[in-house]
Biotite code that builds the C-alpha atoms (Angstrom):
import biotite.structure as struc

atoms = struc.array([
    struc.Atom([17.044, 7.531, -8.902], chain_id="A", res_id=1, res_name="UNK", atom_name="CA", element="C"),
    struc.Atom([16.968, 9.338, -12.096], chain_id="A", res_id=2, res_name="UNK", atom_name="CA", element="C"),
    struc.Atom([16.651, 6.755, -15.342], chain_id="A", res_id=3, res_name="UNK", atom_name="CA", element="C"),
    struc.Atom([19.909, 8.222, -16.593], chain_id="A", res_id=4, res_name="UNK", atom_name="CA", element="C"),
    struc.Atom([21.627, 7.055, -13.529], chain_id="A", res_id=5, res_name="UNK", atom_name="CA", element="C"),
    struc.Atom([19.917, 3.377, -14.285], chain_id="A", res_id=6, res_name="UNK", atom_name="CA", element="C"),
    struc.Atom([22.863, 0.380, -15.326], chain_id="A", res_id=7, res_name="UNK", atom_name="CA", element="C"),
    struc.Atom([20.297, -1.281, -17.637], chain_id="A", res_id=8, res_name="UNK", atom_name="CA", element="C"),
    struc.Atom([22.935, -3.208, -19.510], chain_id="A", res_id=9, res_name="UNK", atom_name="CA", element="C"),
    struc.Atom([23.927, -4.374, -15.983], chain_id="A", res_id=10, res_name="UNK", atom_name="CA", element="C"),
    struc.Atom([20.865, -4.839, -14.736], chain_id="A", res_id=11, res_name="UNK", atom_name="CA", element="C"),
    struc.Atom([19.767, -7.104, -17.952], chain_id="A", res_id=12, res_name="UNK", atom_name="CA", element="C"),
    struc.Atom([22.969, -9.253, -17.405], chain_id="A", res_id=13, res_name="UNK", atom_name="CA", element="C"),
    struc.Atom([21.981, -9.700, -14.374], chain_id="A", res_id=14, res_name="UNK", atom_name="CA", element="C"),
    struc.Atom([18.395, -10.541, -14.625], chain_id="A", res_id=15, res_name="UNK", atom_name="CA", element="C"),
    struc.Atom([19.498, -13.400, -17.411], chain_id="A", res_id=16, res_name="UNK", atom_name="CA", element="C"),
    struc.Atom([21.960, -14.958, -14.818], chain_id="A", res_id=17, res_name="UNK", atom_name="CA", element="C"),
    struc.Atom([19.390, -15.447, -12.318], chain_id="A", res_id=18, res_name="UNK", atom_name="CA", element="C"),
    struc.Atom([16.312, -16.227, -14.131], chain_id="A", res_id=19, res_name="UNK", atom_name="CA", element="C"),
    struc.Atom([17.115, -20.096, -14.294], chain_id="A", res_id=20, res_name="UNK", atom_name="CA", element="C"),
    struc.Atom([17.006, -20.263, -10.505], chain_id="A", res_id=21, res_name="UNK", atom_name="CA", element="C"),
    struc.Atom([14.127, -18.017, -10.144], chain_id="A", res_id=22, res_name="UNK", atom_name="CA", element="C"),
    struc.Atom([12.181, -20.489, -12.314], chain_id="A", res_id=23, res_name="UNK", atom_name="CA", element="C"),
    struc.Atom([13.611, -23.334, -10.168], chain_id="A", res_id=24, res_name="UNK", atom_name="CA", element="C"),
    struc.Atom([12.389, -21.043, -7.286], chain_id="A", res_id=25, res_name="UNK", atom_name="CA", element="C"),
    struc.Atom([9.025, -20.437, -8.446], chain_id="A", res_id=26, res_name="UNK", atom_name="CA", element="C"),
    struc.Atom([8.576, -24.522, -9.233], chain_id="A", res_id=27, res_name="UNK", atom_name="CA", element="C"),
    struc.Atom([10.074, -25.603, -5.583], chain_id="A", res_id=28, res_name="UNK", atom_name="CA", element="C"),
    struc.Atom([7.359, -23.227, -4.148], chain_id="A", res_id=29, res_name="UNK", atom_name="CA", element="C"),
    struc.Atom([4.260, -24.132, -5.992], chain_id="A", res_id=30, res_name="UNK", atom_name="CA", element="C"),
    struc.Atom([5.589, -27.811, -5.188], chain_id="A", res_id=31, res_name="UNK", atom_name="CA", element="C"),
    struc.Atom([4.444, -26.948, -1.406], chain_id="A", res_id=32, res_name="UNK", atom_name="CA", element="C"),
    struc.Atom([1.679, -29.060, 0.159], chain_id="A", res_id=33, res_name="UNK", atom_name="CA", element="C"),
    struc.Atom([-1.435, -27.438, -0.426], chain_id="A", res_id=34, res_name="UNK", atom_name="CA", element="C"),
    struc.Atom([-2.291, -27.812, 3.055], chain_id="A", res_id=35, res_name="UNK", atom_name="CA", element="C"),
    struc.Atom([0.504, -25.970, 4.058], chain_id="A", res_id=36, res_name="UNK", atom_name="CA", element="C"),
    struc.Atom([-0.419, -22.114, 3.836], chain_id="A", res_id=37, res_name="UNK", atom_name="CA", element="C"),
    struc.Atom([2.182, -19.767, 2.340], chain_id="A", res_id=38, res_name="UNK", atom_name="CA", element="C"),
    struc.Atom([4.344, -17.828, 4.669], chain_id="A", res_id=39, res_name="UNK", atom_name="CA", element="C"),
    struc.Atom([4.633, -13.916, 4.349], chain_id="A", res_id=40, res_name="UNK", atom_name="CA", element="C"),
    struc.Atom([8.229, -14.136, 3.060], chain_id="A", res_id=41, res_name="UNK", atom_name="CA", element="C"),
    struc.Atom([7.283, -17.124, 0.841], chain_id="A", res_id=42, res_name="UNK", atom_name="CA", element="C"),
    struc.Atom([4.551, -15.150, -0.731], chain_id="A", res_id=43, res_name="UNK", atom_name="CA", element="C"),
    struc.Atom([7.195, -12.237, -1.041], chain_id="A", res_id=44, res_name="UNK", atom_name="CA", element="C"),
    struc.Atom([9.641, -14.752, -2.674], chain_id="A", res_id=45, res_name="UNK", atom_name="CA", element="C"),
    struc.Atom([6.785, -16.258, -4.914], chain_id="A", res_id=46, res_name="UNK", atom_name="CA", element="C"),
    struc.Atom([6.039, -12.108, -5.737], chain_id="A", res_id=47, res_name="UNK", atom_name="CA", element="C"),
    struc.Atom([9.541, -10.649, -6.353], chain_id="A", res_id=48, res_name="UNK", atom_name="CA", element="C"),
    struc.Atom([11.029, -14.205, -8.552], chain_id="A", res_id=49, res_name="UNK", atom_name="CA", element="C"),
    struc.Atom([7.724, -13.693, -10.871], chain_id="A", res_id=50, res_name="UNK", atom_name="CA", element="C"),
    struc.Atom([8.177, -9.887, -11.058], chain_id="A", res_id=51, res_name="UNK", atom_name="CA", element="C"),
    struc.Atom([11.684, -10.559, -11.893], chain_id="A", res_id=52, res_name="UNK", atom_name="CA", element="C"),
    struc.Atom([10.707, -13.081, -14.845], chain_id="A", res_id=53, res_name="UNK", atom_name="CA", element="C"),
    struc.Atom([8.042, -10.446, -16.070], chain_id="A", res_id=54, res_name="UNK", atom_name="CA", element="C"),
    struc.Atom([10.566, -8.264, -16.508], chain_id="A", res_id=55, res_name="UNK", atom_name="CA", element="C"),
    struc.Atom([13.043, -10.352, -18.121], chain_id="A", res_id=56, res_name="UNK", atom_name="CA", element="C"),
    struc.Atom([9.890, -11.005, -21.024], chain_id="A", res_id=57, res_name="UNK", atom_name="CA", element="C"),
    struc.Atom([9.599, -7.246, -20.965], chain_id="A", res_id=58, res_name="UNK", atom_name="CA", element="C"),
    struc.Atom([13.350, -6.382, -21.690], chain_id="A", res_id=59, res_name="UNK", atom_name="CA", element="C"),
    struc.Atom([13.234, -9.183, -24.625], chain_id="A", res_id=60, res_name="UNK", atom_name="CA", element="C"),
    struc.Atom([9.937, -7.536, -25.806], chain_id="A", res_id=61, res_name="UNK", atom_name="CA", element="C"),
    struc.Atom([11.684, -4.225, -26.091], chain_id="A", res_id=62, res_name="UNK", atom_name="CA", element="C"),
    struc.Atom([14.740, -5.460, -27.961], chain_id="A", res_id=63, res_name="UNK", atom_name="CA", element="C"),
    struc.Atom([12.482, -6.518, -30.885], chain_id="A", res_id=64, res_name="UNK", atom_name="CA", element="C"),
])
């Protein structure tokens, strides 16, 4: 997908509706025994919620 095809405004609204629950996300998963090994698709989660938050700090960056 070309960039000029890209919703960013979209894609930014978005990202700011769901980065409260990632966070919750992120804190319910590191709240995990630490006996209990992560699953693939918790890693995944853990991965892609993070990710998502990096790029939330990124867009803010870039509108300074």
């Amino acid at each position: 997908m070309s960039k000029k095809g890209l919703p960013s405004k979209k894609i930014r609204k978005l990202i700011d509706k769901i980065a409260p629950d990632l966070e919750e996300l992120l804190h319910l998963l590191n709240e995990t025994d630490e006996d209990h090994s992560d699953s693939v698709v918790e890693d995944n989660i853990r991965t892609g919620a993070h990710n998502l938050l990096i790029a939330k700090r990124i867009i803010k960056e870039r509108k300074k």
